[in-house]
N, C-alpha and C positions, 0 to 999 in steps of 0.2 A: 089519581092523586089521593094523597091520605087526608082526612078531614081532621082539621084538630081532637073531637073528639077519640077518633082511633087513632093520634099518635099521643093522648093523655091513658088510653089503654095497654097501648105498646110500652109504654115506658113505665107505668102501674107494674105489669105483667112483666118485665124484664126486672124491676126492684124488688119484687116479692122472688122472682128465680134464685136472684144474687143473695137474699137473705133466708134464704132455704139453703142454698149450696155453704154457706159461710154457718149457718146451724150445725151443719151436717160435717163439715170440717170439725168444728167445735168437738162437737161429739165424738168424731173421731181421735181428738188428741186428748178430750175425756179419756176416754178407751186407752187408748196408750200409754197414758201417765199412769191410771190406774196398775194398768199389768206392769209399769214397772216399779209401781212401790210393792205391788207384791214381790215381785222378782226381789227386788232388792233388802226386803222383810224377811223373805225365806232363806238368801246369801248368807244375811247376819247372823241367823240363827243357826244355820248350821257349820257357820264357820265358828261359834262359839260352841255349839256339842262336839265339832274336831277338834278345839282347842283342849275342850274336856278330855276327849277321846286320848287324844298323843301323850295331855299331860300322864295319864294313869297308866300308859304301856312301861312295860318293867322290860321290853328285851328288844334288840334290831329286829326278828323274825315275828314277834306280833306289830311292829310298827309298818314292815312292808307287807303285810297281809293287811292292816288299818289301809292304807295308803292303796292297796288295791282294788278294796271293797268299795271306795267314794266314786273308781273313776267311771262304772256305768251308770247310779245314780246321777251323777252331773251329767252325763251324753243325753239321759234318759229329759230330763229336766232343759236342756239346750232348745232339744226338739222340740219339746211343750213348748217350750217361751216361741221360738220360730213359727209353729203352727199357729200360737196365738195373735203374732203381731201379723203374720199374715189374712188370718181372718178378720182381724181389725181393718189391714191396709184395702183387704178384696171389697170390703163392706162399702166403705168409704167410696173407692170407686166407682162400685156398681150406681153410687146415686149420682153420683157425677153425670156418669155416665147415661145415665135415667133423662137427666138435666138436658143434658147436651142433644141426645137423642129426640126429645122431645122438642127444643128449640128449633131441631131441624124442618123436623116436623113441619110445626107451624112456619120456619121460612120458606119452607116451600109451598104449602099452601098459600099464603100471602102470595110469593112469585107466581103461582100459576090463577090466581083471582086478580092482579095484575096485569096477566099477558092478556086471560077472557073478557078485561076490562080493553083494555086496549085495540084488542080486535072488533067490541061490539064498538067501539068510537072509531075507528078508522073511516077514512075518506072512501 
């Protein structure tokens, strides 16, 4: 049986986990918001140098060569954003997952200091 002082431990130790994991979220959507005002900093600006760009074309055939040149830049720039928010999302995980891992951990230590409790009390 747990003695008040180790269930004032367990529940210590379970409030600090919950305010680690909830840190770590935090951070996490730091992280994210950050990459998307840049994302969205770098859009504007180069949607304003295509603006430049189109206004200054004097014929159809420099405007479809304009129009051709943006579209591996933006593929190129997709990717970056996707490998970014993936290593944000992986990040984040991994300490979840740290968390979690480690909770186990200790329930099963506890279950099995439990069951050798119970066996040395047995009838």
């Amino acid at each position: 049986m747990l003695t008040p002082e180790q269930m004032v431990a367990s529940q210590k130790a379970n409030m600090e986990t919950l305010y680690g994991l909830t840190a770590k979220a935090f951070e996490g959507m730091e992280k994210l918001v950050e990459l998307n005002l840049q994302a969205t900093k770098a859009a504007l600006n180069e949607s304003a140098q295509h603006a430049q760009a189109v206004l200054s074309v004097k014929d159809a055939q420099e405007l479809i060569a304009l129009q051709a040149s943006l579209f591996q830049p933006m593929a190129e720039k997709a990717a970056a954003y996707s490998r970014h928010l993936y290593d944000i999302a992986s990040g984040t995980t991994a300490e979840f997952g740290k968390a979690f891992e480690g909770k186990v951990a200790e329930g099963q230590a506890q279950f099995a200091a439990l069951v050798d409790n119970a066996a040395k009390n047995a009838p």
